[in-house]
C-alpha positions in Angstrom: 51.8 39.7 -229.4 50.6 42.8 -230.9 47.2 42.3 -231.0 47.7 41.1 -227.3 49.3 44.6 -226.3 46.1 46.1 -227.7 43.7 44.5 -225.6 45.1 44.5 -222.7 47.7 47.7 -222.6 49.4 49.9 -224.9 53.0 49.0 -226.4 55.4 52.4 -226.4 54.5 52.5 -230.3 51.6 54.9 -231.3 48.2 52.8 -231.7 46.9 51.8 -235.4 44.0 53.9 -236.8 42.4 50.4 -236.8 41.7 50.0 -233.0 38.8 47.8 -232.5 38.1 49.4 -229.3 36.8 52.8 -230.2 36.7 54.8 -227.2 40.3 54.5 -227.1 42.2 55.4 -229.9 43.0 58.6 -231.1 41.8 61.0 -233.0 43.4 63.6 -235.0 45.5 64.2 -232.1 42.6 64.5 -229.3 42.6 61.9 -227.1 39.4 61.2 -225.8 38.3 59.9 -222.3 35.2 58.0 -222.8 35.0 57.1 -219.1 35.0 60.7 -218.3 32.9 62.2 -221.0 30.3 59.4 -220.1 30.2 59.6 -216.3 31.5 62.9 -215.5 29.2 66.0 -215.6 31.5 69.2 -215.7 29.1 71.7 -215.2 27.9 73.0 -211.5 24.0 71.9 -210.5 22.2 75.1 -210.7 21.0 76.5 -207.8 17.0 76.7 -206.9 15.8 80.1 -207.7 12.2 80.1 -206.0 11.5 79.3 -202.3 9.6 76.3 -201.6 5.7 75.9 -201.1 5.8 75.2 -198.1 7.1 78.9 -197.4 4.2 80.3 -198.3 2.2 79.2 -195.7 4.9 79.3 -192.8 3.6 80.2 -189.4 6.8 82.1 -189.3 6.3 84.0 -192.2 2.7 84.7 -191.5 3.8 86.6 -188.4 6.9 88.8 -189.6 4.1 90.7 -191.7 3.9 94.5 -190.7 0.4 94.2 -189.7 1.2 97.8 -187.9 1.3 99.3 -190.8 -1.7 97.9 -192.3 -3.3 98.8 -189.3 -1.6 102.4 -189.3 -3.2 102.8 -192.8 -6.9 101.0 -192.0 -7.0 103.1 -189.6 -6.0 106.5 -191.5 -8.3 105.2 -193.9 -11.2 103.8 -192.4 -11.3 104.9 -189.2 -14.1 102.6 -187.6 -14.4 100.4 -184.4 -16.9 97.8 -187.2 -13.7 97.8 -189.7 -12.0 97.4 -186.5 -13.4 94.5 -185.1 -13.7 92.7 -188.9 -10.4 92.8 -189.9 -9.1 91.2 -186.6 -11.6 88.6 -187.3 -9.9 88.0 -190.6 -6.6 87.5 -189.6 -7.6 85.0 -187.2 -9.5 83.5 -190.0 -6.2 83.7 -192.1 -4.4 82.5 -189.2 -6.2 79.3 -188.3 -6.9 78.6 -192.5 -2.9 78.7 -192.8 -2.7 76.6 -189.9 -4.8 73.7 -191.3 -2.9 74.1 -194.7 0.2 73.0 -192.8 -1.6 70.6 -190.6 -2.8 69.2 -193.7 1.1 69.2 -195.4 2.5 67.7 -192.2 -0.3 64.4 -192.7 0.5 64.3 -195.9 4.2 63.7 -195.2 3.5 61.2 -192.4 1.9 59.1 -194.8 4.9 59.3 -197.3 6.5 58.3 -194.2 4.6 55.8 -192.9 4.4 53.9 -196.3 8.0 54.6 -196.7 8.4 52.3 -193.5 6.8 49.5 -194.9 8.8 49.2 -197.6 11.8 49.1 -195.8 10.5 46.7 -193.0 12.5 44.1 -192.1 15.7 45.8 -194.4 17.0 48.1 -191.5 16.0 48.6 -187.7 17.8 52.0 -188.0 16.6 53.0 -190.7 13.1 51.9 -188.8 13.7 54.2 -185.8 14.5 56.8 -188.2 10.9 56.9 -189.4 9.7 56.4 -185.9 11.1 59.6 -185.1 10.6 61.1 -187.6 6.8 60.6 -187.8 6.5 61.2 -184.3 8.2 65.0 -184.7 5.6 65.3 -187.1 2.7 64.4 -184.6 3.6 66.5 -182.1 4.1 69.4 -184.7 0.6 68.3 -185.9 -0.7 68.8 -181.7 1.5 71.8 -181.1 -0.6 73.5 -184.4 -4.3 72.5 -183.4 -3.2 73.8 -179.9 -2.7 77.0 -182.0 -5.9 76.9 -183.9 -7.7 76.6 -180.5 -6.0 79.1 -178.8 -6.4 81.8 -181.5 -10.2 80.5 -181.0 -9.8 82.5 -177.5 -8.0 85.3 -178.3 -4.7 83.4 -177.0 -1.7 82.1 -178.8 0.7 83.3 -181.4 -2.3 85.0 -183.6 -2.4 87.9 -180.9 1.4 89.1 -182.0 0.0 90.3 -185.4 -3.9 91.1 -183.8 -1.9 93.2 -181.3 0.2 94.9 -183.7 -2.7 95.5 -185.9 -4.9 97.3 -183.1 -1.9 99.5 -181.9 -1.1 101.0 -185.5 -5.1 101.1 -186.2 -5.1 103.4 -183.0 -2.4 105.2 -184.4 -3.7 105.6 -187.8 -7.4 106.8 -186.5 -5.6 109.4 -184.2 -3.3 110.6 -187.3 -6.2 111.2 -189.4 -8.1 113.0 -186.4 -5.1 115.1 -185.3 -4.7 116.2 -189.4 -8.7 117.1 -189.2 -8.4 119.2 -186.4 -5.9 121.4 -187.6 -7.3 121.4 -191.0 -10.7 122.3 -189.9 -8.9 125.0 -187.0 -7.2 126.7 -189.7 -10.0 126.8 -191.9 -7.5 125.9 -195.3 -10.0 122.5 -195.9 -13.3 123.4 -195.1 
């Protein structure tokens, strides 16, 4: 009957340093979970220290920039309609490049998508629709950003928040540095 108590449930005596199951027994006084030392991980997940990829080329992103400032200081600086007119052209050169990057990402992840759904044809018509959405969110996200890439072609669209903010602190800057030339060259101290 002992033996039977063993397998199956422990009598009110102590267990025999024999065991035959090892997990169970115990050990110079520790008594030792296996299920829990196996299964359970103690320790918290740790927590993502860098932003994603994707971040980097956010439309969002792109546009909280303080292109006033780099304007103010272009301006201060350069102080030219040419440098002007060039650096406008690059940001909606930077613009529409970031733009393609994330049309590019959101194709990329329709595919995933797409060939996602084929696997799981036939398993679940929710988990179908899902996708359907899902894909089709993308698609119009896809529209939405060539519809941005043509606008900025036109001076339209969302590009003209930063161009605009650009040309007002370039303006600012030029005047700044011609305002501190006047009064430098009136009082005769830089000359």
């Amino acid at each position: 009957m002992s033996w039977f108590s063993n397998i199956f449930g422990r009598s009110n005596s102590a267990p025999a340093a024999t065991d035959s199951n090892p997990g169970t027994g115990a050990m110079a006084g520790d008594d030792i979970n296996v299920l829990e030392d196996l299964f359970v991980n103690n320790q918290p997940p740790a927590e993502a220290t860098g932003k994603p990829a994707e971040d980097a080329y956010s439309l969002k992103t792109y546009l909280e920039q303080d292109f006033f400032r780099k304007g103010f200081e272009d301006g201060y600086n350069g102080h030219a309609a040419e440098l002007l007119e060039n650096k406008i052209l690059s940001m909606k050169a930077d613009f529409r490049y970031n733009l393609h990057l994330k049309i590019d990402q959101a194709r990329q992840e329709i595919l995933k998508l797409e060939n996602h759904r084929i696997n799981v044809e036939g398993m679940s018509d929710r988990l179908i629709r899902q996708l359907d959405n899902q894909i089709n969110a993308m698609k119009a996200n896809i529209h939405e950003l060539e519809a941005e890439i043509a606008l900025a072609d036109i001076d339209q669209g969302y590009v003209m928040i930063g161009v605009y903010q650009y040309r007002d602190g370039f303006i600012r800057g030029t005047e700044a540095y011609q305002e501190e030339k006047l009064i430098a060259g009136n009082t005769g101290l830089f000359v």
